[in-house]
Phi, psi and omega in degrees: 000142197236070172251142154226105160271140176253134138313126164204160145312111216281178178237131168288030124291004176268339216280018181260274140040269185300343192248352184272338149333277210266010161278298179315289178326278191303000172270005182287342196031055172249307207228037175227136182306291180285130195267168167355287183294331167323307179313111169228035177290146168244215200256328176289327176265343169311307196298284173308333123001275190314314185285337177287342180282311262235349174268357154264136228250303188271019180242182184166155185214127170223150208234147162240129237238122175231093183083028179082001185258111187290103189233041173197176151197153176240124190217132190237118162233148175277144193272141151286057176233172193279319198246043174232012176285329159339320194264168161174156181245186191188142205209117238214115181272012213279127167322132208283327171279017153248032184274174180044034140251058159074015181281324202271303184316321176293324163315313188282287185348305196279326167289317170314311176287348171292316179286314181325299161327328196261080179307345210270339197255103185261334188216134199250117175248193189185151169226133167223139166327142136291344176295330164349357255277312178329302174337291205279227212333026107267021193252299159334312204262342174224031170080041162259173259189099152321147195212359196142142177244138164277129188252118211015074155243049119198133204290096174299298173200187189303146191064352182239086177277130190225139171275143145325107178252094174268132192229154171233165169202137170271166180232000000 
């Protein structure tokens, strides 16, 4: 593939960015639990955010980059207890006209190999909407495991329910 996108470790110089990202993503109302009206990030607690993943050994954000312009991020967070440090989830952002060029595979990549890397790290989890199905096929396509559903846990609008898809890879 001759895109070029670049990978990277985010920066707080992302932290504008990422957020004009995850404002877009959520006015989309498809595949995100918090909605819109919810959404109260500024740019300084986005910014303290980064630095707090990125001051930790079991975290990490990666960003994906098209001409110098940030246009995903992927952020792998660790639970703080000693005996779930082994885990972490991860929860993956792209601008809807750069989907289904291979951005989100590169991403989850650079995270895999960053947990390979990480002795601290065994297990890479997730949870996706089931309506997701793209989503779930490429979670499949690079070996994560459905492991359970939370069943319509989450309430889409009145009557309307999608379950919770826990999904894993061991590293």
């Amino acid at each position: 593939m001759n895109n070029p996108i670049t990978i990277r470790v985010a920066h707080l110089a992302d932290a504008q960015k990422m957020l004009e990202i995850q404002r877009e993503v959520l006015a989309e109302d498809l595949f995100l639990i918090t909605t819109t009206e919810e959404f109260q990030q500024t740019i300084e607690g986005q910014q303290s955010w980064i630095q707090t993943k990125l001051a930790n050994d079991h975290e990490i954000i990666f960003v994906a980059e098209h001409h110098n312009e940030v246009i995903g991020w992927l952020a792998f967070q660790s639970p703080n207890r000693k005996r779930l440090a082994h885990t972490g989830s991860f929860g993956m952002m792209i601008q809807k006209n750069h989907r289904g060029q291979g951005i989100g595979k590169r991403l989850i990549e650079a995270l895999l190999t960053w947990a390979v890397a990480n002795p601290a790290i065994e297990k890479v989890c997730l949870g996706v909407f089931s309506t997701n199905v793209g989503a779930i096929a490429l979670y499949q396509k690079m070996g994560f495991i459905e492991e359970g559903r939370k069943i319509n846990e989450i309430k889409v609008r009145d009557g309307e329910y999608v379950d919770d898809v826990l999904m894993y890879k061991m590293v």
